[in-house]
Each structure stands twice: as structure tokens, then as C-alpha cells.
C-alpha positions as CSV (number, residue, x, y, z in Angstrom):
1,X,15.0,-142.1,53.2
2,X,17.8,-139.7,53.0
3,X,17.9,-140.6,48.9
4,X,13.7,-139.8,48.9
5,X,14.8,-136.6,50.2
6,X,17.8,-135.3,48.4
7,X,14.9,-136.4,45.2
8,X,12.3,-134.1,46.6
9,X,14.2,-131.3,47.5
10,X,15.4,-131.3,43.4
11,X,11.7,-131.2,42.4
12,X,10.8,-128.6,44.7
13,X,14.4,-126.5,43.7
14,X,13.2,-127.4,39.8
15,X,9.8,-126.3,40.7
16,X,11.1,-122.7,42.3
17,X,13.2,-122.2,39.0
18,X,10.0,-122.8,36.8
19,X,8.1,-120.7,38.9
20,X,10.8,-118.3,38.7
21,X,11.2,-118.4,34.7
22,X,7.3,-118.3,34.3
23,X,7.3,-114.8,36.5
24,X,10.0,-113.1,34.0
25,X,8.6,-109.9,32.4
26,X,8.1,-110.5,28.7
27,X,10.2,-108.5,26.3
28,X,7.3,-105.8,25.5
29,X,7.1,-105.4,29.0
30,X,10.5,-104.1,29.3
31,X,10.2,-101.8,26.1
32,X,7.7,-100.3,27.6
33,X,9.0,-100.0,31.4
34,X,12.4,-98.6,29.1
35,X,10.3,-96.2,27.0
36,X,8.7,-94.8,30.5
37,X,12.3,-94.5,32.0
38,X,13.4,-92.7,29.2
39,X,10.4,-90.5,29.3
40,X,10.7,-90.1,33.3
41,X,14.8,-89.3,32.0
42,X,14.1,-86.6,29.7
43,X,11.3,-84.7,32.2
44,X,14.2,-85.1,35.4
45,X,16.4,-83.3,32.3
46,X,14.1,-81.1,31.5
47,X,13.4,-80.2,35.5
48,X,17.2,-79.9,35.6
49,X,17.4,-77.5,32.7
50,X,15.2,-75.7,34.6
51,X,16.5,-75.8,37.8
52,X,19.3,-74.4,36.5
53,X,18.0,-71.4,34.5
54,X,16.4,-70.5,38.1
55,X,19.9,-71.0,39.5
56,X,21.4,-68.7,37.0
57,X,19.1,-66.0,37.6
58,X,19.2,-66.8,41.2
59,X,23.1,-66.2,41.0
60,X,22.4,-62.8,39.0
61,X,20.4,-61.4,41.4
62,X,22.4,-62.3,44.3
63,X,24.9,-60.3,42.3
64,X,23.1,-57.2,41.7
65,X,21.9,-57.7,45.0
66,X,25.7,-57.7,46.5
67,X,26.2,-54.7,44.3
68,X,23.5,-53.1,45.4
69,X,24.2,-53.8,49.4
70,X,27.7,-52.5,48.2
71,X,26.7,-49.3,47.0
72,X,23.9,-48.9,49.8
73,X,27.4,-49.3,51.9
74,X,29.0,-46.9,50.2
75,X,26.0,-44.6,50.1
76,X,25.5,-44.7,53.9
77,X,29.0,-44.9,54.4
78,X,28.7,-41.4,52.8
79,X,25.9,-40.1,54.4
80,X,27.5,-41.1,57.8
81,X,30.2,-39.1,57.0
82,X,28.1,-36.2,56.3
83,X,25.6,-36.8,59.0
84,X,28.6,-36.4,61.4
85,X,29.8,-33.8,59.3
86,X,26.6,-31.7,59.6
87,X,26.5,-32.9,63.2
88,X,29.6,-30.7,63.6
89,X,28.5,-28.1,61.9
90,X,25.1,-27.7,64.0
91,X,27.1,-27.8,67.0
92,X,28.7,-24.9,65.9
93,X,25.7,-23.2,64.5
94,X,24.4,-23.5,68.0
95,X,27.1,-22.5,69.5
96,X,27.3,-19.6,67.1
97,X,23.2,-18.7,67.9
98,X,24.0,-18.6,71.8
99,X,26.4,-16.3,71.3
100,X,23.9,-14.4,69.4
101,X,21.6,-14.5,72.0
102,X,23.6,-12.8,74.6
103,X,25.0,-10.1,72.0
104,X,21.0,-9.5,71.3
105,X,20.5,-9.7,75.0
106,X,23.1,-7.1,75.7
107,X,22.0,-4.7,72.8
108,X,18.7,-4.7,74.0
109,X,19.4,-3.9,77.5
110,X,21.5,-1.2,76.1
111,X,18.3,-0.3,74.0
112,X,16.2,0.4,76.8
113,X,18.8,2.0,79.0
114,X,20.5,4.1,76.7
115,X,18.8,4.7,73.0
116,X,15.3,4.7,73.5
117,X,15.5,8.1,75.8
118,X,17.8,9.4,72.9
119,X,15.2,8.8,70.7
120,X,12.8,10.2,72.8
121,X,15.1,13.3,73.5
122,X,15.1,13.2,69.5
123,X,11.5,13.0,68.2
124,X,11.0,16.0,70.8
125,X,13.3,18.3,69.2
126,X,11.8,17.1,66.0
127,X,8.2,18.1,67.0
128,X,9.4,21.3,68.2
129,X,11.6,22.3,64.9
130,X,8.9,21.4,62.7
131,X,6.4,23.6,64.8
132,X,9.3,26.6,64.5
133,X,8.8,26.0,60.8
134,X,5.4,26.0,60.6
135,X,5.5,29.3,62.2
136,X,8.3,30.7,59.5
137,X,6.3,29.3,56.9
138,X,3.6,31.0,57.7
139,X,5.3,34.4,58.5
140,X,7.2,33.9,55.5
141,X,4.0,33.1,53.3
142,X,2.9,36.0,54.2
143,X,5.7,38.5,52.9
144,X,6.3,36.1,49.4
145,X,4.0,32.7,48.7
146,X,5.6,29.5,47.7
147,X,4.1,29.9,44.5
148,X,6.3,32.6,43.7
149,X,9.8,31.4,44.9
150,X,8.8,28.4,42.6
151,X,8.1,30.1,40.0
152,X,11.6,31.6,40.2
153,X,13.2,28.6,39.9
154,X,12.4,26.9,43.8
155,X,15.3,26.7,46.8
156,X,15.3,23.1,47.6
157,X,18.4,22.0,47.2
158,X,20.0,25.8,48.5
159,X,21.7,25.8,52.3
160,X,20.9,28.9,54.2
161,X,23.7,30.6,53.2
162,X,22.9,30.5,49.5
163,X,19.6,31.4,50.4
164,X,20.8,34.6,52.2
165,X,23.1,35.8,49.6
166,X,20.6,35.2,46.8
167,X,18.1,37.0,48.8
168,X,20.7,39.9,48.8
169,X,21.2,40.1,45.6
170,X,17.4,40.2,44.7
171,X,17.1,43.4,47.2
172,X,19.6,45.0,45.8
173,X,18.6,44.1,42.3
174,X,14.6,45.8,43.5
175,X,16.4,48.9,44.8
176,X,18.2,49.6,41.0
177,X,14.5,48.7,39.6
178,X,13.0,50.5,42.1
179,X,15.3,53.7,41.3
180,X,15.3,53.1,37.4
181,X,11.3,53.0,36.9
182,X,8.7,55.8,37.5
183,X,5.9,53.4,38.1
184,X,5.1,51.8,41.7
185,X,5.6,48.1,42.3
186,X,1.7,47.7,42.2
187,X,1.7,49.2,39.2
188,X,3.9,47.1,37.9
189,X,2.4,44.3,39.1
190,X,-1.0,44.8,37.7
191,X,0.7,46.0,34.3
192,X,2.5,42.5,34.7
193,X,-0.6,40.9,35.1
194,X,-2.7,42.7,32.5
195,X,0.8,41.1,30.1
196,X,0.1,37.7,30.9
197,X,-3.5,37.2,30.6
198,X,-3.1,38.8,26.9
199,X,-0.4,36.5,26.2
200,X,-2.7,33.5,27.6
201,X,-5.0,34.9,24.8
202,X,-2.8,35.2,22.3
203,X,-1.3,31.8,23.2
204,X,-5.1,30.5,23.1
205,X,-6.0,31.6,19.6
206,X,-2.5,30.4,18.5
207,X,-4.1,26.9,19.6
208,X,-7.3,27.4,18.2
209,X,-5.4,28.3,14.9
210,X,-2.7,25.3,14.9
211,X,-6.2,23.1,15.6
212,X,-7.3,24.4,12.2
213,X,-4.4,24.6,10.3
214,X,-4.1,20.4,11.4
215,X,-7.2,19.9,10.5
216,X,-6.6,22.0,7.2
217,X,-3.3,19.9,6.4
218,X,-5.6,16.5,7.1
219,X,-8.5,17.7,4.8
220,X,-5.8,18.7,2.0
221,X,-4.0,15.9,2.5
222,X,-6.7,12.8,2.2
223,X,-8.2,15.0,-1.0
224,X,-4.8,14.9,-2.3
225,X,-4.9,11.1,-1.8
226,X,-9.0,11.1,-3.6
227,X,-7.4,13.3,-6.3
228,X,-4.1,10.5,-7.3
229,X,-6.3,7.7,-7.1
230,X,-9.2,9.5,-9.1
231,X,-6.6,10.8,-11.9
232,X,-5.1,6.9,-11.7
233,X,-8.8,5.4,-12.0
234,X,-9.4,8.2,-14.8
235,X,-6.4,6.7,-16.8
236,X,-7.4,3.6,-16.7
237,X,-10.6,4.2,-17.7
238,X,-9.9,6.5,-20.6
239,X,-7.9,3.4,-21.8
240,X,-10.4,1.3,-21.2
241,X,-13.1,3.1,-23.3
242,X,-10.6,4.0,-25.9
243,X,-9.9,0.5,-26.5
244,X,-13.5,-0.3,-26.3
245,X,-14.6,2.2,-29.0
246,X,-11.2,0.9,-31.1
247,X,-12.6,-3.3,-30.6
248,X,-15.2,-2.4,-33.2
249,X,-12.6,-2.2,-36.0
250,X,-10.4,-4.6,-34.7
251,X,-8.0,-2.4,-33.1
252,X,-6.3,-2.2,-30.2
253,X,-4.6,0.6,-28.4
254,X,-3.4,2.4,-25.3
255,X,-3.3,5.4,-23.7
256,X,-0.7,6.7,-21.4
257,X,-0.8,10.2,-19.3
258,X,2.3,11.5,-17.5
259,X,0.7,13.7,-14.8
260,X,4.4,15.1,-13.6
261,X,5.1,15.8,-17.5
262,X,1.9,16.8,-18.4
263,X,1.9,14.3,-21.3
264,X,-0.1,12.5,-23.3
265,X,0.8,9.4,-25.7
266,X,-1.5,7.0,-27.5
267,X,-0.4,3.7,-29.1
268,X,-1.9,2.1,-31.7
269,X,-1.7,-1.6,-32.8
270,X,-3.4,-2.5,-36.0
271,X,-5.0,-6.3,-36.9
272,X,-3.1,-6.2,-40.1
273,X,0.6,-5.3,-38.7
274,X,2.5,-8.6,-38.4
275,X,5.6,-6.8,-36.3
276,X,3.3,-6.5,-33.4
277,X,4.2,-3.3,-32.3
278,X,2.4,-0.2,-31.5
279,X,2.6,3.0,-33.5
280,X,3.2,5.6,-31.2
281,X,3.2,8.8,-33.9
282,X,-0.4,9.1,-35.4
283,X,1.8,10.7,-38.5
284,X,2.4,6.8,-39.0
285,X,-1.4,5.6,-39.7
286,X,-3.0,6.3,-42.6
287,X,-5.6,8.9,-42.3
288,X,-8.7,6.9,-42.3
289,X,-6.9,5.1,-39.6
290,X,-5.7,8.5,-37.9
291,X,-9.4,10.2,-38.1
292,X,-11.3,6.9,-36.5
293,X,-8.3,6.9,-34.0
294,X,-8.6,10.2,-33.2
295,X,-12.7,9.9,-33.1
296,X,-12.1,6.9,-30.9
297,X,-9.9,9.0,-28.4
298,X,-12.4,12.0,-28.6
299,X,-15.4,9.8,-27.6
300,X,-13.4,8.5,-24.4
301,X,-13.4,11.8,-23.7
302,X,-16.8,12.8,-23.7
303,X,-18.0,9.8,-21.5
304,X,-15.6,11.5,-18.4
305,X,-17.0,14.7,-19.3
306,X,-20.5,16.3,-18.9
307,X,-22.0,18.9,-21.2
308,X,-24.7,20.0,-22.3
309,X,-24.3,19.4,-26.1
310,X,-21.4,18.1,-28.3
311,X,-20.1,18.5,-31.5
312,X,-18.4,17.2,-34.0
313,X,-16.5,18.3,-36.8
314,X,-15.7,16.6,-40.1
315,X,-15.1,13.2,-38.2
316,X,-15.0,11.3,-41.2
317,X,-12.4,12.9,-43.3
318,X,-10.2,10.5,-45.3
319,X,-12.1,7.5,-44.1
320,X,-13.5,4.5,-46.2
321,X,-17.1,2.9,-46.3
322,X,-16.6,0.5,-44.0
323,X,-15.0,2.8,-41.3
324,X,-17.6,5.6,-41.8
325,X,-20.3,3.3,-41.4
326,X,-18.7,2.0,-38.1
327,X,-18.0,5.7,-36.9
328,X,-21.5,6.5,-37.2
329,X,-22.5,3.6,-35.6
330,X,-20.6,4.0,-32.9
331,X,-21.4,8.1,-32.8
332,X,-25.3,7.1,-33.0
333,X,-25.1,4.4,-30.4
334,X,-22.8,6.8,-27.9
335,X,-25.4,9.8,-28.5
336,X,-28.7,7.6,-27.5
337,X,-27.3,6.3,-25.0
338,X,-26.0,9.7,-23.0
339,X,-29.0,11.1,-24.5
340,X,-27.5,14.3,-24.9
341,X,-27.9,17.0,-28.0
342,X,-24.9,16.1,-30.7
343,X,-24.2,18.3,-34.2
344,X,-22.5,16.8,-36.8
345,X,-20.8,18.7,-39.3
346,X,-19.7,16.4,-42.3
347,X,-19.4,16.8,-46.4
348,X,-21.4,13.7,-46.4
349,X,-24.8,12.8,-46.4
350,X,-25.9,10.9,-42.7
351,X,-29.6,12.3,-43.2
352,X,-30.4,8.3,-43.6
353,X,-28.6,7.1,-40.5
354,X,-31.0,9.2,-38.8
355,X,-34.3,8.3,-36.5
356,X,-36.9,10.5,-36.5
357,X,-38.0,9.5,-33.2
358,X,-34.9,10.6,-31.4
359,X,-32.8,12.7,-33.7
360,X,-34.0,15.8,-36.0
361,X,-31.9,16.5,-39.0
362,X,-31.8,20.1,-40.0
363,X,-29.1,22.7,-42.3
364,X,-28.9,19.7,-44.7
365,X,-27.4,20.7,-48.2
366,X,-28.7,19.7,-51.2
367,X,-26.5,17.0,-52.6
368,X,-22.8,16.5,-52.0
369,X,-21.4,17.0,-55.3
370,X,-22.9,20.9,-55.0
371,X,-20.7,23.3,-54.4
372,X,-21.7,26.4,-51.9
373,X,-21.6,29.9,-52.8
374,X,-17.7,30.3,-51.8
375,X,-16.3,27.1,-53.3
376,X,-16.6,24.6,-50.0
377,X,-18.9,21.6,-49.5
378,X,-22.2,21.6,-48.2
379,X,-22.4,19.9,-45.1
380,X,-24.4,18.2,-43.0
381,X,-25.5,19.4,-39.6
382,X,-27.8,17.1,-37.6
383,X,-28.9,17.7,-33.6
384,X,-29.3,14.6,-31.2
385,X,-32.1,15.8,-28.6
């Protein structure tokens, strides 16, 4: 029996072990259950990580914080020391305003007992002395007015005294008057009177007259102003036409007037001069040149003056064709235009430059090459209506 026993408690210990080696996780199963430690490992480091940023700025602030509690200490440490400071100081500050008090309380007490009837006593004289003067003001009105006494120079600022020995010296100085003059002292006074109001009158036209004279002065002056800038537009328009009439040839020129020197200069600048510069002496032109210049510069003229004819003299000496026919041009084309009466006197005949609708040729000689009965040329003579 016992061996039966011993035999079945081996199979049933054999069995156990099997049973135990069948229940053994397989190897997946412990990748796995390693993979999910790991994984349960890396999230406890990352907590910790964590945890110990917070801690860090957990330790900060508790630093700032024991700074700041530090400094609050200091702060009130400070403030208690000036809180018992200014304790001290309004204890004496109140000590200082009860002692104050009683001063106040004594002065008034010494107000009512003592100053106000001195005050009283005081504003009573004061009535009365300014009555008393009323009264010498008027009695004293009376003899001279305030008017006068001002008028000599016043007597604020004099004592009685000075007052008394001015007043003195004014009586004495009436009784020499007095003795020196014939007349009475209302004749003087009305003669004195009858003075001023003819110096108020005199000094009244003197007025009137300084009124005129400035307005005078201003009317001279803003026509002196119209008269430069009329003589500075009139230059620049003399130039202007001058160079306008010139353009038709092809010249150019300028004209320059010296008011203060009470000169006149014209420059001339021919087309054909390569130097570019501008003859300033007439003597240097030619004299076709020189006489349509010269035309030029008189027909600026005219067209800043009104009259009620014009002439014109021999215009085209020493010119050519070609400038001739441009002068008359020009001396037809100015003359319609202004529509004023124009003579020409000229060897030449202009008889066919003529209109008969607006200009009436008359004088004409018979041909140029005759000769008149004391040796000149004929000439030509033609009126622009």
C-alpha cells in the first residue's frame, strides 16, 4: 500500500509540473507584455520629466516669492519706521496746534477787550477828519477849483508845509504881476481865455492840414509807385514791339532805357553775324540796316503814343528791294490797323502799294528819274485816312 502511494503521489506531482509547463506564457506573449512595460516606462519618464519641469518652476517661484516676502519685509520694515516716525511728528504737530489754540484764544480775548474799541475810537476820528475835509474842499473849491491847481502841476505828493510856502511864493509872485500890469485880473483872464480858444483853432486847422498833407504824401506816393511800374511795363513793351517789327527781317534786338541817366541804348543782332553779339552803335550797320532799324524803333514808338496823324520821312533811304518792300509792308499793315492818317514822304514811287479803299495818294511826282525845279527828287506824299 505504502508503494501504491508513494506511485500516485509521482503521477499527481508529474501531472502538477505538466500542468504547470502547459500554463507558461509563450514567447510572443512576453514581447508583448515587455513592449507594454517599456511603453508604461517611457510615459512614467516622460511624467517624471514633467514633474520635474513643474518642480523647477515651482522652486523659482518660491524664490521670487521669498524675495518678494523679503522685500515686502523690508518695505514694511520701512514704512514702520516711518509710520512711527510720522507718529512722532503728529504728536508734536498737535501739541504744536494746542498751543496755537490758546495763543489764538488769548489774542482774541485781547481783541475784544482791547483793539476793537481802538478801532472804534479810530474809524470815528476817521469819519470826522474826512467830514473836516469835505468842508475845506469845498471852501477851498470855492476860492481856486481842483482843476486849476492840476493844471499847475497838482499837490499830491506835497506836505503842508510845501504847500504853505509854495502858496507864498505864488502871492507874492501875483502882487509883482499885479504891480507890473495895467490891466485887472479879469481882464487878464478873459484876454487869457480869448488866447487859448485861438490857439485851439489854430491847433485845429494845423490838424485839418497835417490830415491833407498825409493824404497828399499817400496819393503822391502810390502814383509814384503807378508811374515806376508803368515806365517798367513801358520798357518792356517798347522792346517787345521793337523786336516784333525787327522778326520780319530776321532780326533781333533790344532796347534798354536808363530812367536815372536819362538814356537810351538799342542793340542789334543780325541773322548773318556768326560772333553772336549785339551791335550797340547804329554807326556799325549798314545803312539799309540802320534805316529799317531805325523805322523799326520809330514804329514802337507810335503804338505808345496817340496822335492824330503821323508822318514819315524818307524811311527808305539806303535800303534794298527786299527791305523796302518789307518796310512798306510793315508801314501799311501798322497804318490800317491804328487806322490813323499817315504821310509818306519818299523819292520812290509807293503809288502801287496803295488801296483805294482805305488810302488816297496825292502830291505824287511824275517819275523818279525827274528832277524838280531846284535840283531834288520828286517825292511821294500819300495820306492814310
Amino acid at each position: 500500500m505504502m508503494s501504491k502511494n508513494l506511485v500516485l503521489q509521482d503521477l499527481k506531482s508529474s501531472r502538477e509540473v505538466e500542468a504547470s509547463f502547459l500554463s507558461l506564457p509563450s514567447v510572443d506573449e512576453l514581447t508583448e507584455e515587455i513592449s507594454q512595460v517599456e511603453t508604461q516606462l517611457k510615459e512614467k519618464k516622460i511624467l517624471l520629466v514633467k514633474f520635474q519641469g513643474e518642480m523647477n518652476t515651482a522652486e523659482e517661484k518660491v524664490k521670487n516669492l521669498k524675495a518678494s516676502f523679503e522685500e515686502l519685509y523690508d518695505l514694511a520694515k520701512v514704512v514702520s519706521d516711518d509710520m512711527g516716525e510720522a507718529t512722532n511728528n503728529l504728536s508734536g504737530i498737535e501739541k504744536q496746534l494746542h498751543s496755537t489754540n490758546l495763543e489764538k484764544s488769548q489774542f482774541e480775548k485781547s481783541l475784544t477787550e482791547k483793539l476793537i474799541p481802538a478801532i472804534k475810537e479810530l474809524e470815528e476820528e476817521l469819519c470826522r477828519l474826512q467830514k473836516h475835509r469835505e468842508e475845506n474842499y469845498e471852501k477851498a473849491s470855492v476860492i481856486c477849483p481842483e482843476s486849476e491847481v492840476e493844471a499847475l502841476g497838482g499837490c499830491k505828493e506835497s506836505t503842508p508845509e510845501q504847500l504853505s510856502a509854495h502858496l507864498d511864493r505864488l502871492k507874492r509872485r501875483l502882487l509883482r504881476e499885479t504891480q507890473s500890469s495895467s490891466e485887472s485880473m479879469e481882464e487878464l483872464r478873459l484876454m487869457y481865455e480869448n488866447k487859448q480858444k485861438k490857439i485851439l483853432r489854430k491847433q485845429q486847422i494845423f490838424e485839418d492840414f497835417r490830415k491833407k498833407l498825409n493824404a497828399f504824401k499817400e496819393a503822391v506816393d502810390s502814383r509814384e509807385k503807378k508811374f515806376q511800374r508803368n515806365a517798367s511795363l513801358l520798357k518792356r513793351q517798347l522792346t517787345w514791339q521793337f523786336n516784333g517789327h525787327l522778326r520780319k527781317k530776321g532780326i533781333s534786338g533790344n532796347i534798354k532805357v536808363s530812367y536815372e541817366e536819362k538814356t537810351l541804348t538799342i542793340e542789334v543782332k543780325m541773322p548773318q553775324d556768326a560772333s553772336s553779339t549785339a551791335v550797340r552803335d547804329t554807326r556799325g550797320l549798314s545803312g539799309g540796316e540802320r534805316s529799317f532799324s531805325t523805322l523799326c524803333f520809330a514804329l514802337a514808338l507810335h503804338e505808345m503814343i496817340e496822335a492824330p496823324f503821323r508822318a514819315m520821312d524818307e524811311f527808305d533811304v539806303f535800303m534794298d528791294a527786299v527791305s523796302r518792300k518789307i518796310s512798306l509792308e510793315t508801314l501799311i499793315d501798322f497804318a490800317i490797323s491804328h487806322g490813323s492818317q499817315w504821310i509818306f514822304i519818299t523819292p520812290h514811287d509807293i503809288s502801287s502799294w496803295f488801296d483805294e479803299d482805305v488810302a488816297v495818294p496825292y502830291g505824287k511826282g511824275n517819275r523818279e528819274s525827274e528832277k524838280a525845279a531846284d535840283g531834288s527828287s520828286p517825292v511821294m506824299t500819300a495820306c492814310f485816312r
